[in-house]
PDB file of N, CA, C and O in Angstrom:
ATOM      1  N   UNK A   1      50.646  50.594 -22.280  1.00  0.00           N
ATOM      2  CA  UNK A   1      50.712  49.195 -21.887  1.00  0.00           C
ATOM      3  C   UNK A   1      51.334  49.136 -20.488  1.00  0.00           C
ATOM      4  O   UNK A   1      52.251  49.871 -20.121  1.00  0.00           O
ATOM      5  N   UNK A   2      50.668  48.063 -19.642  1.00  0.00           N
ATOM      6  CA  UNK A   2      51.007  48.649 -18.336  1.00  0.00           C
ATOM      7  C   UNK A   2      51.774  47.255 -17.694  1.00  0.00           C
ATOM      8  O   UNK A   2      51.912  46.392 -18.560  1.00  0.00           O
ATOM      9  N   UNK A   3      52.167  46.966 -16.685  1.00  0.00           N
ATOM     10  CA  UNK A   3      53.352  45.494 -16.758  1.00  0.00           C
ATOM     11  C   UNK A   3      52.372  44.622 -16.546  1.00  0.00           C
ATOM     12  O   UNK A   3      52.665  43.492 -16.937  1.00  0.00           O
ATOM     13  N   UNK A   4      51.273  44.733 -16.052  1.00  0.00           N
ATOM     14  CA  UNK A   4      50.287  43.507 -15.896  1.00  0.00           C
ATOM     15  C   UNK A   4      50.584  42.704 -17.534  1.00  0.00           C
ATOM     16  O   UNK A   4      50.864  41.508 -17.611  1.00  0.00           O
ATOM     17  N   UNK A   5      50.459  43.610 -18.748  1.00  0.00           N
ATOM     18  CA  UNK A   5      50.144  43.490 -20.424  1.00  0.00           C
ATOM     19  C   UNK A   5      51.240  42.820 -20.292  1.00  0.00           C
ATOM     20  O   UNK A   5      51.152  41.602 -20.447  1.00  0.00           O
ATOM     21  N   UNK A   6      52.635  43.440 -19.958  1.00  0.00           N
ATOM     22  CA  UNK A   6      53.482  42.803 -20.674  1.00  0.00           C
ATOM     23  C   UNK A   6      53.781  41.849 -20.147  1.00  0.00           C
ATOM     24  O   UNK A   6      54.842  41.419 -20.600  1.00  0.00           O
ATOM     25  N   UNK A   7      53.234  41.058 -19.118  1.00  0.00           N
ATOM     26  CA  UNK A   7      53.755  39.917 -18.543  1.00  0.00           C
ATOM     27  C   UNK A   7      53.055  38.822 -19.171  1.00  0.00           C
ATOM     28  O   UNK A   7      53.452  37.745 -19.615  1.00  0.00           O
ATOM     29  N   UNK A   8      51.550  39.536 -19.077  1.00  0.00           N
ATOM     30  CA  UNK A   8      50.594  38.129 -19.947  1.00  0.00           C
ATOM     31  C   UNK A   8      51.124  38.300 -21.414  1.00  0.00           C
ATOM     32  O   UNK A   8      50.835  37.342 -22.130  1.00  0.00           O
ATOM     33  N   UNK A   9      51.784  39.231 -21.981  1.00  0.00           N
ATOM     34  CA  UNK A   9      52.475  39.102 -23.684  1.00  0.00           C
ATOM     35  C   UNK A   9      53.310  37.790 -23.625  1.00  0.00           C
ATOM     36  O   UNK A   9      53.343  36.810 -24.370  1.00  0.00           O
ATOM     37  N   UNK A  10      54.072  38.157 -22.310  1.00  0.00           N
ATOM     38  CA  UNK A  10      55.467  37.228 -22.528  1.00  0.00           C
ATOM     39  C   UNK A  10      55.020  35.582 -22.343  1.00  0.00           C
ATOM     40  O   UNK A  10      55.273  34.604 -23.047  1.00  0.00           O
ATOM     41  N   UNK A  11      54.265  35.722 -21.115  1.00  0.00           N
ATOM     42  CA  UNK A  11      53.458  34.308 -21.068  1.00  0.00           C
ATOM     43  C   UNK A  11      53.155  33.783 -22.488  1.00  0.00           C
ATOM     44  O   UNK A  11      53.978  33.026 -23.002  1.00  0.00           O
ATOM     45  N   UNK A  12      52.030  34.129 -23.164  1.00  0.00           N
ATOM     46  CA  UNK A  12      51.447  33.783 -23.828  1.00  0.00           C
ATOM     47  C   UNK A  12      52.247  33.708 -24.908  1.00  0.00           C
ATOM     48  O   UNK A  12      51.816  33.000 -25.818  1.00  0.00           O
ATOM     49  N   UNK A  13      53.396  34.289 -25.088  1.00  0.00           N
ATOM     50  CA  UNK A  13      54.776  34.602 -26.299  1.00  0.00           C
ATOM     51  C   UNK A  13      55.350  32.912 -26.116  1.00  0.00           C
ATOM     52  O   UNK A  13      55.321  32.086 -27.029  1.00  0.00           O
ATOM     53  N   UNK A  14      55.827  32.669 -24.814  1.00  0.00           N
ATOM     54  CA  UNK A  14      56.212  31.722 -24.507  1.00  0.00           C
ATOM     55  C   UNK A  14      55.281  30.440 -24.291  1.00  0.00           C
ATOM     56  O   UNK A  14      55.732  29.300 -24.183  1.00  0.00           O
ATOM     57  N   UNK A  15      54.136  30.721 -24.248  1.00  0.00           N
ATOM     58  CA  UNK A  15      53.424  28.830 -24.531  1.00  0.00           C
ATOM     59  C   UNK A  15      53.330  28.790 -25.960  1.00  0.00           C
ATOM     60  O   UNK A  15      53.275  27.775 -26.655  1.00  0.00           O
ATOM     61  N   UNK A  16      53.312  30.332 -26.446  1.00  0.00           N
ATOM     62  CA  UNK A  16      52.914  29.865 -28.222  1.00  0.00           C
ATOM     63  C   UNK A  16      54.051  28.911 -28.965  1.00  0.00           C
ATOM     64  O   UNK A  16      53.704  28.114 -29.837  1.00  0.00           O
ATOM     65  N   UNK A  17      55.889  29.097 -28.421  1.00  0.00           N
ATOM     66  CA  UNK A  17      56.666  28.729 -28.616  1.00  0.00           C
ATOM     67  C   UNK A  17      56.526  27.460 -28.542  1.00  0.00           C
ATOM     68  O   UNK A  17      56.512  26.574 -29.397  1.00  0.00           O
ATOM     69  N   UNK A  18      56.377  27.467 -26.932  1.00  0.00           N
ATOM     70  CA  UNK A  18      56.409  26.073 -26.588  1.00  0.00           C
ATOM     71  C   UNK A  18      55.119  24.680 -27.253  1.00  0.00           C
ATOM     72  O   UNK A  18      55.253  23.459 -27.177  1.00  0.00           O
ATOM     73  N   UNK A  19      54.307  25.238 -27.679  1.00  0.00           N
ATOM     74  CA  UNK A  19      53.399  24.979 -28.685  1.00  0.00           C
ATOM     75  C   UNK A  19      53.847  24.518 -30.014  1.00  0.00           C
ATOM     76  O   UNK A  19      54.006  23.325 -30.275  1.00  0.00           O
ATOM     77  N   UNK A  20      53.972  25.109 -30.528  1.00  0.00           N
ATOM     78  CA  UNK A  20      54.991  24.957 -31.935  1.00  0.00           C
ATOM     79  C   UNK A  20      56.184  24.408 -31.779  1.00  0.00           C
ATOM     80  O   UNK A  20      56.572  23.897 -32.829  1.00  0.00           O
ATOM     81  N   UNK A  21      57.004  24.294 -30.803  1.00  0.00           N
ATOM     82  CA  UNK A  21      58.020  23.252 -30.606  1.00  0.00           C
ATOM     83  C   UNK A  21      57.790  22.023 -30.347  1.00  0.00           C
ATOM     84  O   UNK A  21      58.626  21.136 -30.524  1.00  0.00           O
ATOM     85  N   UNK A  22      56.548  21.827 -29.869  1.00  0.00           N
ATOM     86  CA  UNK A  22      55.996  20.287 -29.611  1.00  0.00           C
ATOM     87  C   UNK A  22      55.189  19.464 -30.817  1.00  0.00           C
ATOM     88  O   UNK A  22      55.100  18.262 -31.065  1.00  0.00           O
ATOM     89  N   UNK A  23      54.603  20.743 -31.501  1.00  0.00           N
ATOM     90  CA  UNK A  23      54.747  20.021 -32.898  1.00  0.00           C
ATOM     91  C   UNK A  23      55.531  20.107 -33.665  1.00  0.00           C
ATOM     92  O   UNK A  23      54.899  19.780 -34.670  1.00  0.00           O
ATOM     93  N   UNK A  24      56.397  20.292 -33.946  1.00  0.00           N
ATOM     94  CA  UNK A  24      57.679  20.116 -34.996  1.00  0.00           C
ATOM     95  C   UNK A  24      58.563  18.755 -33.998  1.00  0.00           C
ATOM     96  O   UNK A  24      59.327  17.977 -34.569  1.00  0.00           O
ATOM     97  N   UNK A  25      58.305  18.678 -32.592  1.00  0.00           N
ATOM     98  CA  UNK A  25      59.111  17.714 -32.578  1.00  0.00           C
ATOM     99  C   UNK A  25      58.493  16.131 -32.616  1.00  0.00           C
ATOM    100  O   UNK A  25      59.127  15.084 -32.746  1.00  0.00           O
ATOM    101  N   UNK A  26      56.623  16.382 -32.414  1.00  0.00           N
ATOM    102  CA  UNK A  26      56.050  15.245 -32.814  1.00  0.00           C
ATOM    103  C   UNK A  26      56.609  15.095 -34.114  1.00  0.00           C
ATOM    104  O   UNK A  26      57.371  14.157 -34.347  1.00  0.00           O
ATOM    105  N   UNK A  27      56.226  16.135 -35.194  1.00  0.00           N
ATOM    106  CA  UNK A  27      56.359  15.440 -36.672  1.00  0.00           C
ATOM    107  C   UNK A  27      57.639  14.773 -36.827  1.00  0.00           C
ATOM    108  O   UNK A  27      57.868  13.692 -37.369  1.00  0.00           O
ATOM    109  N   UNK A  28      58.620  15.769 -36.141  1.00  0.00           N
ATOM    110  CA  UNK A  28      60.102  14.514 -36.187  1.00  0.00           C
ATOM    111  C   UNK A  28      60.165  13.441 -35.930  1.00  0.00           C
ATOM    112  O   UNK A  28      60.475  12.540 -36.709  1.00  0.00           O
ATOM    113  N   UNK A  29      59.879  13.333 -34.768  1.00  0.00           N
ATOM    114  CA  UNK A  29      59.299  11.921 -33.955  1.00  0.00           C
ATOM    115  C   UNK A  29      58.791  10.957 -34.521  1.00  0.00           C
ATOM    116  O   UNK A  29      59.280   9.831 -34.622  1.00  0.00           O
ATOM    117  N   UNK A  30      57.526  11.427 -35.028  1.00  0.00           N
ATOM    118  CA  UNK A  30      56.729  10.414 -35.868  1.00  0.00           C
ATOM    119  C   UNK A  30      56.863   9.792 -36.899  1.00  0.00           C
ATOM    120  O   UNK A  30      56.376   8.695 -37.172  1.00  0.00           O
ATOM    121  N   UNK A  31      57.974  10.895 -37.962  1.00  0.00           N
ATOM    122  CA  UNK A  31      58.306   9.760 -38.819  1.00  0.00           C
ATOM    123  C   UNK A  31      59.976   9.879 -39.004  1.00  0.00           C
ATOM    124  O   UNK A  31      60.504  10.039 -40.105  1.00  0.00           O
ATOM    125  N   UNK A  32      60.589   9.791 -37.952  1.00  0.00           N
ATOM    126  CA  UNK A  32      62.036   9.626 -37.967  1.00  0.00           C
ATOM    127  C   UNK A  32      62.361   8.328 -36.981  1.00  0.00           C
ATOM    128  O   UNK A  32      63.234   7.477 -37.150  1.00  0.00           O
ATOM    129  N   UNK A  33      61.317   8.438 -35.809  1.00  0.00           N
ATOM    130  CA  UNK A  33      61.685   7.083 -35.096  1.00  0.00           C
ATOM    131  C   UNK A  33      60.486   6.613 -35.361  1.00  0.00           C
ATOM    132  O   UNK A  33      60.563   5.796 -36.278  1.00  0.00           O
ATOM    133  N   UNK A  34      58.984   6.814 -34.821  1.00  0.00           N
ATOM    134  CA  UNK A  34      57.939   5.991 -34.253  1.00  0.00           C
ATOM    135  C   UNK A  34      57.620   4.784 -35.250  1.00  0.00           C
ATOM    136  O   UNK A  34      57.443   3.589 -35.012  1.00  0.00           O
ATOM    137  N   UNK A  35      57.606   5.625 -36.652  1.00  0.00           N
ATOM    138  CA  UNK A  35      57.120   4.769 -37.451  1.00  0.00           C
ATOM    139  C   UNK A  35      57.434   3.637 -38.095  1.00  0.00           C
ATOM    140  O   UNK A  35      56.679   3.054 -38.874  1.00  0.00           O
ATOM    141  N   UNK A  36      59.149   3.106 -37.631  1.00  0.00           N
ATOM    142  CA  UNK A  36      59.828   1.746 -37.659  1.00  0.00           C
ATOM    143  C   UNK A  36      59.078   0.988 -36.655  1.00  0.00           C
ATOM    144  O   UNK A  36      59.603  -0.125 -36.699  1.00  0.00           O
ATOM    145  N   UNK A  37      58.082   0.956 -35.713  1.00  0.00           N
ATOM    146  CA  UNK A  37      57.246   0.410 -34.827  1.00  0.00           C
ATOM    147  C   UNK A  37      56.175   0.432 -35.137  1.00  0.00           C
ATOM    148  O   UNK A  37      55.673  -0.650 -35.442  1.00  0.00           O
ATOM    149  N   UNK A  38      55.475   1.459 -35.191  1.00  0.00           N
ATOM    150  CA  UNK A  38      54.019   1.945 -35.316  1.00  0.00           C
ATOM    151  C   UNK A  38      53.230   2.826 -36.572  1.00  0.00           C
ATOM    152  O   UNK A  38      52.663   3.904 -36.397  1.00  0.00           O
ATOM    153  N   UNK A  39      53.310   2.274 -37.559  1.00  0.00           N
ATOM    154  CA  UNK A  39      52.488   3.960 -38.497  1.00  0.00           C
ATOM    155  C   UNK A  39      51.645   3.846 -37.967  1.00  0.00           C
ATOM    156  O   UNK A  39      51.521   4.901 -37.345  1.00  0.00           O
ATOM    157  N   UNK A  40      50.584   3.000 -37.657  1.00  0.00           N
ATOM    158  CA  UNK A  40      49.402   3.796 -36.643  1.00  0.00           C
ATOM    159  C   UNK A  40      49.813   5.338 -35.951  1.00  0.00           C
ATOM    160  O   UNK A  40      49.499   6.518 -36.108  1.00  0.00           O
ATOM    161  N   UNK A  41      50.677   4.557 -35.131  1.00  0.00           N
ATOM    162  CA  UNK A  41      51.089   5.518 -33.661  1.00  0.00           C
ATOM    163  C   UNK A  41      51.626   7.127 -34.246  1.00  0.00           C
ATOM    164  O   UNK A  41      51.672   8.253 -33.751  1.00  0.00           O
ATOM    165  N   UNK A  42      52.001   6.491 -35.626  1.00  0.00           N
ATOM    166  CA  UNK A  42      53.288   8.099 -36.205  1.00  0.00           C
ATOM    167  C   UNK A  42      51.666   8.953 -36.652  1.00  0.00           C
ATOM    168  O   UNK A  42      51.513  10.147 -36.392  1.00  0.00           O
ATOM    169  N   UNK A  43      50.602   8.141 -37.317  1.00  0.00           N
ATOM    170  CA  UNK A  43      49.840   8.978 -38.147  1.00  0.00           C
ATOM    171  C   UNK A  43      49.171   9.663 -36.614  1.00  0.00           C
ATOM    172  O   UNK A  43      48.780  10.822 -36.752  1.00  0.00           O
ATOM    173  N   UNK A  44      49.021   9.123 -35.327  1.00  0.00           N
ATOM    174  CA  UNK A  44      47.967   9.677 -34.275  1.00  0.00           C
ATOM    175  C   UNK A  44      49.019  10.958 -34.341  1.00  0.00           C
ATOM    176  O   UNK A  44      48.718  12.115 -34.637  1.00  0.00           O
ATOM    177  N   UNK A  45      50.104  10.538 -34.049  1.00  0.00           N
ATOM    178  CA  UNK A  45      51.044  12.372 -33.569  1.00  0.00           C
ATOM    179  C   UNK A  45      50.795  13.283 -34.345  1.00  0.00           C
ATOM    180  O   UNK A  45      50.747  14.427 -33.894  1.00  0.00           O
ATOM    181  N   UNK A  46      50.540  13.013 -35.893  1.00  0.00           N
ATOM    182  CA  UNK A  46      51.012  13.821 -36.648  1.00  0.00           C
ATOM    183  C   UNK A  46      49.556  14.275 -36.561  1.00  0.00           C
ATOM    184  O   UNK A  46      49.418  15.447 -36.911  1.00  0.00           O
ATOM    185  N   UNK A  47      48.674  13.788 -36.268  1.00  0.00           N
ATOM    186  CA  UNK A  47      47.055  14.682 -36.141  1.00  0.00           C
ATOM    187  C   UNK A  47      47.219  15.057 -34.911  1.00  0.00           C
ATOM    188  O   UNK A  47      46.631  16.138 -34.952  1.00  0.00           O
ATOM    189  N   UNK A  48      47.648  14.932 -33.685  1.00  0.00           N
ATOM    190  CA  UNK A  48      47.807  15.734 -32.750  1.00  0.00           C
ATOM    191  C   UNK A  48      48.483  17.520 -32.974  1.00  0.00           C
ATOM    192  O   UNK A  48      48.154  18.639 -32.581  1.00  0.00           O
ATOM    193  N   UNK A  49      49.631  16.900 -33.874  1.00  0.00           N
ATOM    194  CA  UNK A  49      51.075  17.582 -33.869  1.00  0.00           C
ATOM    195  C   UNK A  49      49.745  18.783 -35.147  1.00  0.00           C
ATOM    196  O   UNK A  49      50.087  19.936 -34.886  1.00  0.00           O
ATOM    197  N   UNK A  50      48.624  18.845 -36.179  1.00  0.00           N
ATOM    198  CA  UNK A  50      48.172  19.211 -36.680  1.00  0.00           C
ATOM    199  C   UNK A  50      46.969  19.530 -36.021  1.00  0.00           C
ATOM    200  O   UNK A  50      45.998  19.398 -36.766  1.00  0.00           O
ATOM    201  N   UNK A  51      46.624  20.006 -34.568  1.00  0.00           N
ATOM    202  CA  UNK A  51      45.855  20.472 -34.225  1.00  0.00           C
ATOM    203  C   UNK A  51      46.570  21.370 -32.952  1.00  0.00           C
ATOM    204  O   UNK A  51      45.914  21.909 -32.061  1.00  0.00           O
ATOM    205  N   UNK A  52      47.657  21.399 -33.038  1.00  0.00           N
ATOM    206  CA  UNK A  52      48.797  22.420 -32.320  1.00  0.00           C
ATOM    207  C   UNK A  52      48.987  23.655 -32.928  1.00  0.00           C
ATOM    208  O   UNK A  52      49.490  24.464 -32.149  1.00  0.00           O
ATOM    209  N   UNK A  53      48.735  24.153 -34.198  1.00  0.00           N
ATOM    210  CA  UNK A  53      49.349  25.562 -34.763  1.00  0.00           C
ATOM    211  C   UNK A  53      48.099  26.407 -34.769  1.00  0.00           C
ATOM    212  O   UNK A  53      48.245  27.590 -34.461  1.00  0.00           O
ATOM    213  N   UNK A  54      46.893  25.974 -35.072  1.00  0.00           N
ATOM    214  CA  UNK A  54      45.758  26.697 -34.895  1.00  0.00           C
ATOM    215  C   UNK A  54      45.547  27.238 -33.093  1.00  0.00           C
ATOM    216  O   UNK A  54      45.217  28.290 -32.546  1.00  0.00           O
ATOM    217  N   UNK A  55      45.920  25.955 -32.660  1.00  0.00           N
ATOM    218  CA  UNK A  55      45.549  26.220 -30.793  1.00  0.00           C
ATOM    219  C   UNK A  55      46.765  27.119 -30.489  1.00  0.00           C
ATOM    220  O   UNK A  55      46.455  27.781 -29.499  1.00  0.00           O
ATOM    221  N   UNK A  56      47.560  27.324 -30.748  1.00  0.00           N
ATOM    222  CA  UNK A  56      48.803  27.821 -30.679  1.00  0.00           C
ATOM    223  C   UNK A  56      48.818  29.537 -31.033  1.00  0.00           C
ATOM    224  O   UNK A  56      49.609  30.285 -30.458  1.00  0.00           O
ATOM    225  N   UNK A  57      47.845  30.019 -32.042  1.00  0.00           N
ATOM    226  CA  UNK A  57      47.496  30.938 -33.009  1.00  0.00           C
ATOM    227  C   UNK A  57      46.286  31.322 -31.801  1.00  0.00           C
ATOM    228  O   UNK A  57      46.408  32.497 -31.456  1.00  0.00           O
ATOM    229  N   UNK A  58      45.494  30.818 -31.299  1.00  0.00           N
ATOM    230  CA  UNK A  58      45.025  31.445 -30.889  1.00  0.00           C
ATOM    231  C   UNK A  58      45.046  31.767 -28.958  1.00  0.00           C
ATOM    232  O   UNK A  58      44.326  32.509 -28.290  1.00  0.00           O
ATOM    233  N   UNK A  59      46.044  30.964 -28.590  1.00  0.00           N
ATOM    234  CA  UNK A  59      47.008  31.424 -27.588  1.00  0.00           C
ATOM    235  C   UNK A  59      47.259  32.454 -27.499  1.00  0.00           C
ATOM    236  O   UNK A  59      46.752  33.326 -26.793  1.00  0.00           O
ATOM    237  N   UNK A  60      48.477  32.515 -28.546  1.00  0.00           N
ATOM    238  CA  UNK A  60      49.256  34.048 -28.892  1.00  0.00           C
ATOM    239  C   UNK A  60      48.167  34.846 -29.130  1.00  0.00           C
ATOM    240  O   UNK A  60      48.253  35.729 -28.277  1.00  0.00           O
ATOM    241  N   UNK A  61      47.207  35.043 -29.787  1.00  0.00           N
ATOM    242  CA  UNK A  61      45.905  36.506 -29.609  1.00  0.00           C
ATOM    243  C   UNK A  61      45.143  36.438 -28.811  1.00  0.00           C
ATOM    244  O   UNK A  61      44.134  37.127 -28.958  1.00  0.00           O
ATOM    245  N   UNK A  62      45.255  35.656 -27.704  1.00  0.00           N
ATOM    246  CA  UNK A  62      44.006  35.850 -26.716  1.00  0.00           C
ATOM    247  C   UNK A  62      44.028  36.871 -25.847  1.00  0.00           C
ATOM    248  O   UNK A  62      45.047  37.028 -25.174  1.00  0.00           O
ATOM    249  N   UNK A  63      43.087  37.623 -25.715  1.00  0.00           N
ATOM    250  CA  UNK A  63      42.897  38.561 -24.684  1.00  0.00           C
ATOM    251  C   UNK A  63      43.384  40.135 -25.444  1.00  0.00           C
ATOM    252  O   UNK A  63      43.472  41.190 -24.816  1.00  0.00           O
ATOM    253  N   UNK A  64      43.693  39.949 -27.099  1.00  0.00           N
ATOM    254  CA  UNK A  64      44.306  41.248 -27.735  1.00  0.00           C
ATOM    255  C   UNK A  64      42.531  41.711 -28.175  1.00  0.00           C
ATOM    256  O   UNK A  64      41.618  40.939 -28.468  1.00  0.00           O
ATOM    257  N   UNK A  65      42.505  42.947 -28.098  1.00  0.00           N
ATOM    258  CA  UNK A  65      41.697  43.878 -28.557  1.00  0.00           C
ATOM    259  C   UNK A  65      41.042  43.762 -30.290  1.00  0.00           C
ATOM    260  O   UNK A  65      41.747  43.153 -31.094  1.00  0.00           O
ATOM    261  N   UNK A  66      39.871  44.288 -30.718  1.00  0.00           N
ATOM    262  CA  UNK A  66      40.192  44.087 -32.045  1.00  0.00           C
ATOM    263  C   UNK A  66      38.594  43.693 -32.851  1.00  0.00           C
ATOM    264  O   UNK A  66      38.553  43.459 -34.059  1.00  0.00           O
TER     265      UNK A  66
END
């Protein structure tokens, strides 16, 4: 593995994070504050916030061998 690899690892290590932290903090979001205003608005996050772990999944394996 040569440092070009391990730099795009770490990249891609780090949006997967940052991925999965943005949905766990929609779902908080959505029904800890939004939804005293909006259940519309809480149910849109939480289908956003549910199309984040698949995109996220395939972040983290892109460009791996296989």
């Amino acid at each position: 593995m040569d440092e070009d690899d391990l730099v795009t690892s770490a990249r891609r290590r780090r949006l997967y994070f940052w991925l999965m932290g943005t949905c766990v903090a929609l779902i908080v979001l959505a029904w800890q504050v939004v939804r005293f205003w909006s259940v519309p608005a809480a149910v849109a996050m939480s289908a956003v916030a549910a199309v984040l772990p698949p995109a996220a999944a395939v972040v983290a394996n892109w460009g791996r061998g296989g």
